[in-house]
GUKEGU-379974 format. One record per atom (N, C-alpha, C, O): residue number from 1; atom name; z, y negated, x. Coordinates in Angstrom, 1 decimal. Atoms other than C-alpha are relative to their C-alpha. Layout:
N
REC     i   at       up    north     east
REC   NUM   CA        Z        Y        X
...
! end
This chain:
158
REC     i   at       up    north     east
REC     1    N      0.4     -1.1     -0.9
REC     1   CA    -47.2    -12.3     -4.2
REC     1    C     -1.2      0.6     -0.6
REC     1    O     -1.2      0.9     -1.8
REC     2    N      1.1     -0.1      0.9
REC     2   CA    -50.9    -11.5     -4.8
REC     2    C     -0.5      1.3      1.0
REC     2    O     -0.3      1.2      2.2
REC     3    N      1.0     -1.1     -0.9
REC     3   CA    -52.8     -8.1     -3.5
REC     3    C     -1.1     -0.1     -0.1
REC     3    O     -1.6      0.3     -1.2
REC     4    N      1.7     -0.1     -0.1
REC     4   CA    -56.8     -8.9     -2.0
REC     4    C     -0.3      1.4      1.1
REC     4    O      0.3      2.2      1.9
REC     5    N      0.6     -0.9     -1.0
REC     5   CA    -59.1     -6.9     -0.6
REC     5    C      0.0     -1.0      1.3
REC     5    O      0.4     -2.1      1.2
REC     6    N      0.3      1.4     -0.8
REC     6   CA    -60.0     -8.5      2.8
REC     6    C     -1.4      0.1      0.0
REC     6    O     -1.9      1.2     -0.3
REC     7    N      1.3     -0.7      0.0
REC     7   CA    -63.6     -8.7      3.0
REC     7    C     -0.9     -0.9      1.3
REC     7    O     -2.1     -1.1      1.3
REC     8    N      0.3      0.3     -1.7
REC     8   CA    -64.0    -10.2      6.9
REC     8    C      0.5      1.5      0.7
REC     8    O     -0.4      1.7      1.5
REC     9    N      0.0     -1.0     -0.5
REC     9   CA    -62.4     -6.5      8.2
REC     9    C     -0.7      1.0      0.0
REC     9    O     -1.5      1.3     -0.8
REC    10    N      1.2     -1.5      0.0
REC    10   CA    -64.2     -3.8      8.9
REC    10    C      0.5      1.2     -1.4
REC    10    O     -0.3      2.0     -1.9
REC    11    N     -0.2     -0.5      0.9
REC    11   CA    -61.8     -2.1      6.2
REC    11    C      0.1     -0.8     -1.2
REC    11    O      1.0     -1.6     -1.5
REC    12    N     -0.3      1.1      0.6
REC    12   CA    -62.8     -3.6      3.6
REC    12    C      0.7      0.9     -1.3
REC    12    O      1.2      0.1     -2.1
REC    13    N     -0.7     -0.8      1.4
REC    13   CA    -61.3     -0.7      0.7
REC    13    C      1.7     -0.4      0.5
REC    13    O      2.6     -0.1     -0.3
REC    14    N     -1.3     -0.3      0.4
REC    14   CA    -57.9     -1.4      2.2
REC    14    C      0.4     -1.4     -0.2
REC    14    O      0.0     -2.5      0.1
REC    15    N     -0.2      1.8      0.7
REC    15   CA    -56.0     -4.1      0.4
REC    15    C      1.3     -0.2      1.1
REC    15    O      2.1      0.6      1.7
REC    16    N     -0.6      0.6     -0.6
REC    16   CA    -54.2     -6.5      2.2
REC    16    C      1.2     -0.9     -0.5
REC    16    O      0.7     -1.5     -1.5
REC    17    N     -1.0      0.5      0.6
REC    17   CA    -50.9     -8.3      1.3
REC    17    C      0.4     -1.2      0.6
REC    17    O      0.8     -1.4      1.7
REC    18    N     -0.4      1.4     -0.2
REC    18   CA    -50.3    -12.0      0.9
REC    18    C      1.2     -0.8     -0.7
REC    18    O      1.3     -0.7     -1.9
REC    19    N     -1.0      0.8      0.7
REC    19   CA    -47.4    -14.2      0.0
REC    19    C      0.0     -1.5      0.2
REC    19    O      0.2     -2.0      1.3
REC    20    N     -0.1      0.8      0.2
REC    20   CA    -47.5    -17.1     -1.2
REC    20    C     -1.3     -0.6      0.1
REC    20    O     -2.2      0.3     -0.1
REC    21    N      1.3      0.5     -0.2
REC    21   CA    -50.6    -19.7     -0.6
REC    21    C     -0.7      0.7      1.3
REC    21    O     -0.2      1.1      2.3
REC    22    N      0.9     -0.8     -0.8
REC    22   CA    -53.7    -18.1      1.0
REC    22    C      0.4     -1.0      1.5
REC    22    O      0.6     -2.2      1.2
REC    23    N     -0.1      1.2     -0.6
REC    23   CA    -53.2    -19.8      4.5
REC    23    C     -0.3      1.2      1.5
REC    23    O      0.2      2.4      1.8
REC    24    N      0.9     -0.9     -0.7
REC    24   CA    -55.3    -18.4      7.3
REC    24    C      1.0      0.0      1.7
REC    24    O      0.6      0.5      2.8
REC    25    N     -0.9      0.1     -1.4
REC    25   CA    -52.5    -18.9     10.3
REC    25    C      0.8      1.5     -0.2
REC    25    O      1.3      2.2      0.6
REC    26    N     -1.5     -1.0     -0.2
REC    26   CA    -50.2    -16.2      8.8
REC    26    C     -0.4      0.9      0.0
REC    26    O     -1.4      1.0     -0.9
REC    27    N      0.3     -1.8     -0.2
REC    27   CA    -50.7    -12.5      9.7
REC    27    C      0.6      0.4     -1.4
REC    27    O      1.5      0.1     -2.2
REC    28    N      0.4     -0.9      1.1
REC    28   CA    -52.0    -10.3      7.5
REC    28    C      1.0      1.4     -0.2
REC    28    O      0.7      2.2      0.7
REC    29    N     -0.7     -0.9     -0.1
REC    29   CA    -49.6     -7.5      6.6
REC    29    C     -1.4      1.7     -0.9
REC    29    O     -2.1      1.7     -1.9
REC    30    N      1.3     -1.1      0.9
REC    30   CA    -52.1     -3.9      5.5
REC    30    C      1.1      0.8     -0.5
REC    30    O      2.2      0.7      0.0
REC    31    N     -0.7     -1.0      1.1
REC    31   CA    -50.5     -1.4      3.2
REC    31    C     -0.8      1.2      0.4
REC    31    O     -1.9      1.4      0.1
REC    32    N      0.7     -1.4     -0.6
REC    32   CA    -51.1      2.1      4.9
REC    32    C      0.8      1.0     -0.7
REC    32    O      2.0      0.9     -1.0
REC    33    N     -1.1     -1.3      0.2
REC    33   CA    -50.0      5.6      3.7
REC    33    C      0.2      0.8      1.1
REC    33    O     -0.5      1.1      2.1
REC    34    N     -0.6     -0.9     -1.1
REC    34   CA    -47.9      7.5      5.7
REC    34    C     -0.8      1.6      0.0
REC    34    O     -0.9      2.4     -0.9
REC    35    N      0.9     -1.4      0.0
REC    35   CA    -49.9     10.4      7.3
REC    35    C      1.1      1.1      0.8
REC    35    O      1.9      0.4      1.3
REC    36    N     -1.2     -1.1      0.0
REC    36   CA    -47.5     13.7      8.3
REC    36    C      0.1     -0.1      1.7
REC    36    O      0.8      0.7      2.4
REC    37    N     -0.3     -0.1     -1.2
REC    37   CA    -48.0     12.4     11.9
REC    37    C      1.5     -1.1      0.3
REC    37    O      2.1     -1.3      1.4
REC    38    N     -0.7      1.4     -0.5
REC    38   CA    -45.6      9.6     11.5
REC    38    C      1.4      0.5     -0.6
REC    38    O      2.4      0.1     -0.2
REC    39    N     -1.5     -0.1      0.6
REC    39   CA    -42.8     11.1      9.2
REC    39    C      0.5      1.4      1.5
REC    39    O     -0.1      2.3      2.2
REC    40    N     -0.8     -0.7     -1.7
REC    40   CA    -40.2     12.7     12.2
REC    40    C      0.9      0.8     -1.2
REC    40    O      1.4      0.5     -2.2
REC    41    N     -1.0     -0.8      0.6
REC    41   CA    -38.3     15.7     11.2
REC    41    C      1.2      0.0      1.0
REC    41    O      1.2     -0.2      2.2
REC    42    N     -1.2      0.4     -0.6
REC    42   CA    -34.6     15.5     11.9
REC    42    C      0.3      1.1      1.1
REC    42    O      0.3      2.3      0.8
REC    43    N     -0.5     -1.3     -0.9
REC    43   CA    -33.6     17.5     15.3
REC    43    C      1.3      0.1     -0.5
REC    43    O      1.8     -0.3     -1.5
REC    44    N     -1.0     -0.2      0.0
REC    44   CA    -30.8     18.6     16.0
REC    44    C      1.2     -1.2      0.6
REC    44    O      2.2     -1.7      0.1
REC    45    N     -0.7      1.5     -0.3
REC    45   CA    -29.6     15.6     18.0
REC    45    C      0.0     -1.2     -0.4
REC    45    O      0.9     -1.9      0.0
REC    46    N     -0.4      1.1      0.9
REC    46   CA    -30.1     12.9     15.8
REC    46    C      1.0      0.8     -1.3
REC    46    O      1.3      0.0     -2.2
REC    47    N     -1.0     -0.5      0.8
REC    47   CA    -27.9     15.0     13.6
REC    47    C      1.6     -0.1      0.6
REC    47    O      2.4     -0.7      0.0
REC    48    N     -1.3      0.0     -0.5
REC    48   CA    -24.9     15.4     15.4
REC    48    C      0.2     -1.5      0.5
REC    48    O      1.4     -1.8      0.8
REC    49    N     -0.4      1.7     -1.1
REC    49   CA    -25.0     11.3     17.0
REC    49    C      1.1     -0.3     -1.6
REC    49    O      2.3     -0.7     -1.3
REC    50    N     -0.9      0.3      1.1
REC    50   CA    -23.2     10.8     12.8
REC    50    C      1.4      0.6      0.4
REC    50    O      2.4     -0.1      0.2
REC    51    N     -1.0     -0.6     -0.3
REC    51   CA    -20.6     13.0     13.9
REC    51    C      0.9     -0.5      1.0
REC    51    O      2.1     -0.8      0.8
REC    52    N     -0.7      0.4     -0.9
REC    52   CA    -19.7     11.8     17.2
REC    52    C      0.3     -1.5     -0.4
REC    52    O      1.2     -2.0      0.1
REC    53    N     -0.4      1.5      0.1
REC    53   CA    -19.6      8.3     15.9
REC    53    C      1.0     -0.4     -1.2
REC    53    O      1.2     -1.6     -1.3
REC    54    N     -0.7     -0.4      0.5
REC    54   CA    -17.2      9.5     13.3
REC    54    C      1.3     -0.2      0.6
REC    54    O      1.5      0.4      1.6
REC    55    N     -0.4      0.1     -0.6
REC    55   CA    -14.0      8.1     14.0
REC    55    C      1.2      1.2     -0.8
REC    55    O      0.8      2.0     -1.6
REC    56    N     -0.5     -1.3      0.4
REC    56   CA    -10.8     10.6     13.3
REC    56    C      1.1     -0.8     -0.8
REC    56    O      1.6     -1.8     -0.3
REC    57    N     -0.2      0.5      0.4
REC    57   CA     -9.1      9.9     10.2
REC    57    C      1.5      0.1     -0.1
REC    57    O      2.1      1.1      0.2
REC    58    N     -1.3      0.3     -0.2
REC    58   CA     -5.7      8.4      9.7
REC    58    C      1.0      1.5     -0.8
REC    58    O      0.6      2.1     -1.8
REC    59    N     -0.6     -0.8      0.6
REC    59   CA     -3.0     11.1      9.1
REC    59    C      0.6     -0.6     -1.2
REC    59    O      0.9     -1.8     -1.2
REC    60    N     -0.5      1.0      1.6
REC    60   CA     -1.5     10.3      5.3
REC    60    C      1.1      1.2     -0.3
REC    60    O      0.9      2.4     -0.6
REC    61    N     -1.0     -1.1      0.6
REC    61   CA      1.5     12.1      4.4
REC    61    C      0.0      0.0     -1.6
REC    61    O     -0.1     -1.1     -2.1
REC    62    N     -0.2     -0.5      1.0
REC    62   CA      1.8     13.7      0.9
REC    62    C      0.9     -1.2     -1.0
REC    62    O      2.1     -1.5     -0.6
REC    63    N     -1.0      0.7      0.5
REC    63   CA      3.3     11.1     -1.9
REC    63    C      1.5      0.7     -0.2
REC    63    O      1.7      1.8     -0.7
REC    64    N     -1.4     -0.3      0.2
REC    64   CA      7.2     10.9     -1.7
REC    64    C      0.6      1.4      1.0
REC    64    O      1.5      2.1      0.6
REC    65    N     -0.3      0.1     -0.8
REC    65   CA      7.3     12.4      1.6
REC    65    C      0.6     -0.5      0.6
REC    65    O      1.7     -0.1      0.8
REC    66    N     -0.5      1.2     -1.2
REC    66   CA      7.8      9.6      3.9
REC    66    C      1.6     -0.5     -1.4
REC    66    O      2.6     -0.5     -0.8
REC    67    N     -1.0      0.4      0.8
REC    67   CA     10.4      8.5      0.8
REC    67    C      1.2      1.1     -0.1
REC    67    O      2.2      0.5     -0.3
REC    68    N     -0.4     -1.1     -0.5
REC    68   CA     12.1     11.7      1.3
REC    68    C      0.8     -0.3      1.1
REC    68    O      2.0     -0.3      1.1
REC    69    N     -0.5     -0.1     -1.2
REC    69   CA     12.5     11.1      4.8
REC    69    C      0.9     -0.9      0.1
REC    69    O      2.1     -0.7      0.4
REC    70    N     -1.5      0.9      0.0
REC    70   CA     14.1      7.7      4.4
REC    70    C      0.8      0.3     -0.5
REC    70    O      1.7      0.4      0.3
REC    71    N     -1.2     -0.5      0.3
REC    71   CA     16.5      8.9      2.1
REC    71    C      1.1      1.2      1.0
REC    71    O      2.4      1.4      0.9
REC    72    N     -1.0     -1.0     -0.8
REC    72   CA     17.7     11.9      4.8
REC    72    C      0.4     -1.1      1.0
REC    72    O      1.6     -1.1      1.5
REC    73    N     -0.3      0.8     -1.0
REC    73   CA     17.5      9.0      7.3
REC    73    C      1.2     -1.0     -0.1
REC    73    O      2.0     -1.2      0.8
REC    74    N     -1.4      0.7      0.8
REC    74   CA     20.2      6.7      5.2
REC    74    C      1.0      0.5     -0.3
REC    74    O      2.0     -0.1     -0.3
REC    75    N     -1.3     -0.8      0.5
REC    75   CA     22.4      9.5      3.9
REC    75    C      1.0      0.4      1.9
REC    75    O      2.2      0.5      2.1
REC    76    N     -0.4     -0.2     -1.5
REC    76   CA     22.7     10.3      8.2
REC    76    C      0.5     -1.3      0.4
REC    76    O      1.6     -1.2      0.9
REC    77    N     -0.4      1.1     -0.7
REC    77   CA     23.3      6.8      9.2
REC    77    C      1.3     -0.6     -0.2
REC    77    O      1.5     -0.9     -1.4
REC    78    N     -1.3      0.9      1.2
REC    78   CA     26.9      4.9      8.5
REC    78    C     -0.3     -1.5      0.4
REC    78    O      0.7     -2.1      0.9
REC    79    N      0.6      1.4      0.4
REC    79   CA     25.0      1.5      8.5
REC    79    C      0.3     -0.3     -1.0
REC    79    O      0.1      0.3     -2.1
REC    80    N      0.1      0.4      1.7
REC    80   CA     25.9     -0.8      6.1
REC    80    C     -1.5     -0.6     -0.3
REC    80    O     -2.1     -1.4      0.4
REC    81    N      0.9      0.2      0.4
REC    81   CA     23.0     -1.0      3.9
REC    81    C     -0.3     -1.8     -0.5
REC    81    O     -1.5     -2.0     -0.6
REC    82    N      0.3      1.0      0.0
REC    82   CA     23.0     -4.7      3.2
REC    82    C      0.0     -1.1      0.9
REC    82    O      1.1     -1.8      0.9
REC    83    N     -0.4      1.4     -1.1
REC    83   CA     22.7     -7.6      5.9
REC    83    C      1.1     -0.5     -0.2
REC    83    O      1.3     -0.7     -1.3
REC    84    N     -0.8      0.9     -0.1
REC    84   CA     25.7     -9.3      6.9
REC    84    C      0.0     -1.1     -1.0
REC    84    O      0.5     -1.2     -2.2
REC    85    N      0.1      1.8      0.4
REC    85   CA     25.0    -13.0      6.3
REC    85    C     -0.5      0.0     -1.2
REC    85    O     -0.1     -1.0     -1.8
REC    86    N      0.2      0.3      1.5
REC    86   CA     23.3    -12.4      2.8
REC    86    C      1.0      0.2     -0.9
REC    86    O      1.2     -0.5     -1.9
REC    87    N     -1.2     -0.2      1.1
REC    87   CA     26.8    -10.5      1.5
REC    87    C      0.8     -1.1      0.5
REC    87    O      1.4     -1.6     -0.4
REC    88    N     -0.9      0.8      0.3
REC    88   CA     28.7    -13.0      3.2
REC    88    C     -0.3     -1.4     -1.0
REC    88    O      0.5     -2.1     -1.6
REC    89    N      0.0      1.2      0.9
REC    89   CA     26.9    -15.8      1.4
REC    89    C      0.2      0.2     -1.3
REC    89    O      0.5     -0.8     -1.9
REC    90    N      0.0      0.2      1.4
REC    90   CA     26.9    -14.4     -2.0
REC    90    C      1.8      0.0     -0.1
REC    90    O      2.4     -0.4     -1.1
REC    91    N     -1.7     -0.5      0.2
REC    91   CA     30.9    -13.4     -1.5
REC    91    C      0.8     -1.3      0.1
REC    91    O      1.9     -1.5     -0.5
REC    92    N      0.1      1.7      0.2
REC    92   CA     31.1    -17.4     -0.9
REC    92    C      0.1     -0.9     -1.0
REC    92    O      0.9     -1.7     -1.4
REC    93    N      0.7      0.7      1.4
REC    93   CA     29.1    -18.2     -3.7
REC    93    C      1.3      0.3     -0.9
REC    93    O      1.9     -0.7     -1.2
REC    94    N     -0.6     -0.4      1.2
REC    94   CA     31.3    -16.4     -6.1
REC    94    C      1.3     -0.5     -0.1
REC    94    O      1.8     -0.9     -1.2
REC    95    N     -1.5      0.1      0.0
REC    95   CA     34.9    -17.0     -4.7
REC    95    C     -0.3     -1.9     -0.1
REC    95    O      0.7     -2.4     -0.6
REC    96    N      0.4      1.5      0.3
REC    96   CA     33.6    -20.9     -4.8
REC    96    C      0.2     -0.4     -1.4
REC    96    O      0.9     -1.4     -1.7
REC    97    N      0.7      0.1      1.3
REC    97   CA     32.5    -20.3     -8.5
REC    97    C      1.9      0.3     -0.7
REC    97    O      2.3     -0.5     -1.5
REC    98    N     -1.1     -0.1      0.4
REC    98   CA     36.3    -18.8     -9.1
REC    98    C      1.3     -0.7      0.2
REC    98    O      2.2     -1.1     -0.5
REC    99    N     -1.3      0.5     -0.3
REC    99   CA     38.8    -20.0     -7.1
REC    99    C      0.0     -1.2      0.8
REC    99    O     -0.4     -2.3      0.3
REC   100    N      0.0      1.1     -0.4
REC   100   CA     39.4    -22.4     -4.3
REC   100    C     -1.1     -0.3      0.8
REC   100    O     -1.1      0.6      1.6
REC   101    N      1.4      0.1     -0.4
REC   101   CA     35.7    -23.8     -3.1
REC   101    C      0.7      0.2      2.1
REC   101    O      0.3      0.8      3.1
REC   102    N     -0.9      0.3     -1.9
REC   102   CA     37.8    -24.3      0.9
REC   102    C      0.6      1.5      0.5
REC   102    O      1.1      1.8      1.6
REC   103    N     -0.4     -1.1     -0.7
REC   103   CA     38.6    -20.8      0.9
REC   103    C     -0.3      0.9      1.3
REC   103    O     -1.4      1.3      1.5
REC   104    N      0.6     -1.0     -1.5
REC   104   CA     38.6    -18.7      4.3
REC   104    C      0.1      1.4     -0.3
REC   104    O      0.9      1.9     -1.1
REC   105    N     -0.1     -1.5     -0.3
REC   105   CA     37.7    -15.2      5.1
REC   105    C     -0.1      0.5      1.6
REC   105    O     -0.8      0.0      2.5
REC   106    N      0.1     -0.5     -1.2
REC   106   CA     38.2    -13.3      8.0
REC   106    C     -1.0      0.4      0.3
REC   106    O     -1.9      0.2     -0.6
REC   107    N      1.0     -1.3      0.0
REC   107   CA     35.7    -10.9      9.4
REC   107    C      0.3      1.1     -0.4
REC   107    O     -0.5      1.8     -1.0
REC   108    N     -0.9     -1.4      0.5
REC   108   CA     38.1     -8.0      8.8
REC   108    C     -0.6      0.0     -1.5
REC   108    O     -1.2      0.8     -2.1
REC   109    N     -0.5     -0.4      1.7
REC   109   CA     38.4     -8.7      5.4
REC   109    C     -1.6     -0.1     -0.8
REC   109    O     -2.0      0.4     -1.9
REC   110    N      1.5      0.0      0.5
REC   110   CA     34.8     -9.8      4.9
REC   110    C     -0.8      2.0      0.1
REC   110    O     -1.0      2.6     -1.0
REC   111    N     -0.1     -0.8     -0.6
REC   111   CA     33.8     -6.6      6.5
REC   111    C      0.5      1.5     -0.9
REC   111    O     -0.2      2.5     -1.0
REC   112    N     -0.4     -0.6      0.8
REC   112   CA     36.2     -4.6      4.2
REC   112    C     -0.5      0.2     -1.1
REC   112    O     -0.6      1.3     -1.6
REC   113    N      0.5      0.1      1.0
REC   113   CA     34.8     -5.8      1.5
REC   113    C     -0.9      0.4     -0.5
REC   113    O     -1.0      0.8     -1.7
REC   114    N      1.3     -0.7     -0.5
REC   114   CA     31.5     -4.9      2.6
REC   114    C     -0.2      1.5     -0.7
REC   114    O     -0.9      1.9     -1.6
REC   115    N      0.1     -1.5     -0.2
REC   115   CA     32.1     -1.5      2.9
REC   115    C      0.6      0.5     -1.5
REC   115    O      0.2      1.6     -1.9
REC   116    N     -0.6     -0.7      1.3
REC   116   CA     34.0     -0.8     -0.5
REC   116    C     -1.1     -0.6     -0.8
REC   116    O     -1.0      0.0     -1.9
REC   117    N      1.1      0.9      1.2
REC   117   CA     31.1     -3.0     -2.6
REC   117    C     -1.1      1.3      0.0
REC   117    O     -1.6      1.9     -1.0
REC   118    N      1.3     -0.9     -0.8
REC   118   CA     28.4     -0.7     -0.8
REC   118    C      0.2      1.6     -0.6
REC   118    O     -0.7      2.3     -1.0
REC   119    N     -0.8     -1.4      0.4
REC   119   CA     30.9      2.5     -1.8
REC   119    C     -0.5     -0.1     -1.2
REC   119    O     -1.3      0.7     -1.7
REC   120    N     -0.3     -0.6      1.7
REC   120   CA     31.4      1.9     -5.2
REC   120    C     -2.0     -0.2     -0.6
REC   120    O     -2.7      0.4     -1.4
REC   121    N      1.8      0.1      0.6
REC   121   CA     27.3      0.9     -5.7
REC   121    C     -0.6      0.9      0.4
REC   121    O     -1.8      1.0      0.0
REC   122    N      0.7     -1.2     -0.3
REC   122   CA     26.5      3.9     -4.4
REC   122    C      0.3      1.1     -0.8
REC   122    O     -0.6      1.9     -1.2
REC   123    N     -0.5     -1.1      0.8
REC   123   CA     28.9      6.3     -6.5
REC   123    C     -0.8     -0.8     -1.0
REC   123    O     -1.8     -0.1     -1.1
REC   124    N      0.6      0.1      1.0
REC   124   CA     27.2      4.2     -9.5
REC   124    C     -1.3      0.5     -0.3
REC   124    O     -1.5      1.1     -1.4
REC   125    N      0.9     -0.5     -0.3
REC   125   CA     24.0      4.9     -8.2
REC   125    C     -0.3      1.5     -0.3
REC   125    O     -1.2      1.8     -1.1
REC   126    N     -0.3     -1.6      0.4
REC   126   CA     24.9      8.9     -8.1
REC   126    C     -0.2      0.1     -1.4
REC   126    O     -1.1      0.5     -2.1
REC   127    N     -0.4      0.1      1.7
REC   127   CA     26.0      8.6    -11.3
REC   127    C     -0.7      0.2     -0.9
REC   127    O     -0.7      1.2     -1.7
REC   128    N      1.0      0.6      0.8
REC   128   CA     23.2      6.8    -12.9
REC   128    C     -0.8      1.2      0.3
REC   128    O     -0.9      1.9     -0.8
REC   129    N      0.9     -1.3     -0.6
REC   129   CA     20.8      9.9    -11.0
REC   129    C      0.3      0.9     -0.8
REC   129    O     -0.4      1.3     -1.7
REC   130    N     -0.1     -1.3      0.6
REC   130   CA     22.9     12.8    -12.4
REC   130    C     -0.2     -0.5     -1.5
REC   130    O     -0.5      0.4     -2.3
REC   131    N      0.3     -0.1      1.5
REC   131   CA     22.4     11.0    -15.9
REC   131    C     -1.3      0.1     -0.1
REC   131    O     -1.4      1.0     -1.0
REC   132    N      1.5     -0.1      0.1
REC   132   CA     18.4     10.9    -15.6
REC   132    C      0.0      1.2      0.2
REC   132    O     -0.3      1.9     -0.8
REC   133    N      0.0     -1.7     -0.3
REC   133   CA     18.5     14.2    -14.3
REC   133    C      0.0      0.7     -1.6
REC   133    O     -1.0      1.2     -2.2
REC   134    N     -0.2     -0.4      1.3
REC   134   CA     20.1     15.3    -17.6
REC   134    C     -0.1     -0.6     -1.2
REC   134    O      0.7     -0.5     -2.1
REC   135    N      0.8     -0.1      0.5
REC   135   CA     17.8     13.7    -19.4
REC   135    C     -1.3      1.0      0.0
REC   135    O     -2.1      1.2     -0.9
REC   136    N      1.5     -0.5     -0.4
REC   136   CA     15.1     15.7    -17.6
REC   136    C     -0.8     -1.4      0.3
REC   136    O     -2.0     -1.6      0.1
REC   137    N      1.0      1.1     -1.1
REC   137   CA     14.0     12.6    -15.8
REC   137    C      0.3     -0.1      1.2
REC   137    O      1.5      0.2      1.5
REC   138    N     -0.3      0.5     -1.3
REC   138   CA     13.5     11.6    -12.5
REC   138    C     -0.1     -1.6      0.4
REC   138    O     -0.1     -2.0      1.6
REC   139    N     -0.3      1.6     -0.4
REC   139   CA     13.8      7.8    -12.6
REC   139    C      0.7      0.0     -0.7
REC   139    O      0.8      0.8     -1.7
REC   140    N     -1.0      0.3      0.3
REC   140   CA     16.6      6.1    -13.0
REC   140    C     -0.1     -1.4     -1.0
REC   140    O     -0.2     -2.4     -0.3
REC   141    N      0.3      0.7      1.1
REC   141   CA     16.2      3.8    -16.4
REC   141    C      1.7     -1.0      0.1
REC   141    O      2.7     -0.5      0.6
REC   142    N     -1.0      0.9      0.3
REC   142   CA     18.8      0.5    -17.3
REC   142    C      1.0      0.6     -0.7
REC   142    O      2.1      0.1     -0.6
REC   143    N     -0.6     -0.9      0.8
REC   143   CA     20.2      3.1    -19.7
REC   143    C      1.1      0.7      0.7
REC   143    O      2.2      0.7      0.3
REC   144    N     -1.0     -1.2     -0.5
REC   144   CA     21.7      5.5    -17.3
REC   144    C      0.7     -1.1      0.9
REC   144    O      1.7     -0.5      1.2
REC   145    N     -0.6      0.5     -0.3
REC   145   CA     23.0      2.6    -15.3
REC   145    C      0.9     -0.5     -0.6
REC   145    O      2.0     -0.4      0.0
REC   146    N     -1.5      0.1      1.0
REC   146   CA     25.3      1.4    -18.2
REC   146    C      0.2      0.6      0.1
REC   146    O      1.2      0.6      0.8
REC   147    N     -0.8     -0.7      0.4
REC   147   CA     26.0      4.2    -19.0
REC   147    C      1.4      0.7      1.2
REC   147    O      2.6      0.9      1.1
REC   148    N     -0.8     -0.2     -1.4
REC   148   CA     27.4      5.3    -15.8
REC   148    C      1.1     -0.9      0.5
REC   148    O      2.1     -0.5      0.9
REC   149    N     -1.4      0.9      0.3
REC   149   CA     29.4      2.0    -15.8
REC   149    C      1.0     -0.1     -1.0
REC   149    O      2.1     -0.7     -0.9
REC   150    N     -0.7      0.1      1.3
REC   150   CA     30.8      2.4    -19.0
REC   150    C      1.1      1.1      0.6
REC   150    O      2.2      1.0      0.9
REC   151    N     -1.2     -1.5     -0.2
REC   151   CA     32.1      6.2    -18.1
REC   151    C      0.9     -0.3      1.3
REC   151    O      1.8      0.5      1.7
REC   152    N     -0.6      0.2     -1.4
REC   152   CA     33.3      4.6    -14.8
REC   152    C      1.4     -1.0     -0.2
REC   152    O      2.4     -1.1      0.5
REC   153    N     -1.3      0.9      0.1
REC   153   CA     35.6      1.8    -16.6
REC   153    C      0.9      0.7     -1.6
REC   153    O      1.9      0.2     -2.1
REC   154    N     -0.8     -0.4      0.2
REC   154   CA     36.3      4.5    -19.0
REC   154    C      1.4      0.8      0.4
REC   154    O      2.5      1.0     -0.1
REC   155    N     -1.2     -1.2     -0.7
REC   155   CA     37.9      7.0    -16.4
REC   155    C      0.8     -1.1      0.5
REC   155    O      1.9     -0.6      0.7
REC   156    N     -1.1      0.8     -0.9
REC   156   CA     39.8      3.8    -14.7
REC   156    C      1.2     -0.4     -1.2
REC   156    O      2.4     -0.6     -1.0
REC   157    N     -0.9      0.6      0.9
REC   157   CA     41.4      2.6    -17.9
REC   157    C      0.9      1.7     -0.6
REC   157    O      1.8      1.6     -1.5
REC   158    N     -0.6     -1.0      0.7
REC   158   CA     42.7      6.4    -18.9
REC   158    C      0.8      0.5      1.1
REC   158    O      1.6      1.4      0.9
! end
């Protein structure tokens, strides 16, 4: 990129800007200063067009709100919390793994089972919370879940 004067224009002080090999087909670009007729002061209506094209932004709830909410939404519901067909397959798996692989279950009894598994994992659950708590934490660490199991198969054996 090279800057000449031109010296065929009538201006010949203003320099002219070339790129690349001189080559007499390509327009000439001139290097002018801006005179105070050409810079635009901003009105009022090119100010506001940012605004209106401004779209409106997403509402965002507060962290451990919406987490909040689900938990009042679950403590209200008497849904069992885990899919059917995944407890019945593991309740499969296991009585396979123990006893007779040909064994049947009802739906009752499947069902029952359901609902007392869900029970007692939830009193653990509790449990494990009121022990983090009295730590002075609010997550629930591997720690307070043993522990919670331990005091749970201490109260059953006394």
């Amino acid at each position: 990129m090279s800057v000449r004067t031109s010296s065929t224009s009538s201006h010949s002080h203003i320099p002219t800007l070339s790129v690349g090999p001189v080559n007499e087909e390509a327009p000439k670009t001139t290097l002018e200063e801006p005179t105070l007729q050409s810079v635009e002061e901003p009105t009022l209506q090119s100010v506001e067009e940012p605004e209106q094209k401004r779209q409106k932004k997403l509402h965002r709830f507060r962290p451990g709100t919406v987490a909040l909410r689900e938990i009042r939404n679950e403590q209200r519901s008497t849904d069992l919390v885990f899919p059917k067909t995944p407890f019945q397959r593991l309740v499969r798996e296991i009585t396979q793994d123990i006893k007779n692989p040909d064994m049947l279950w009802s739906a009752e009894a499947m069902e029952a089972l359901q609902v007392a598994s869900e029970a007692f994992l939830i009193e653990v659950f509790q449990d494990a919370n009121e022990l983090a708590i009295f730590r002075d934490c609010e997550t629930i660490e591997p720690r307070d879940m043993q522990m919670a199991l331990k005091l749970r198969r201490d109260h059953v054996m006394h």
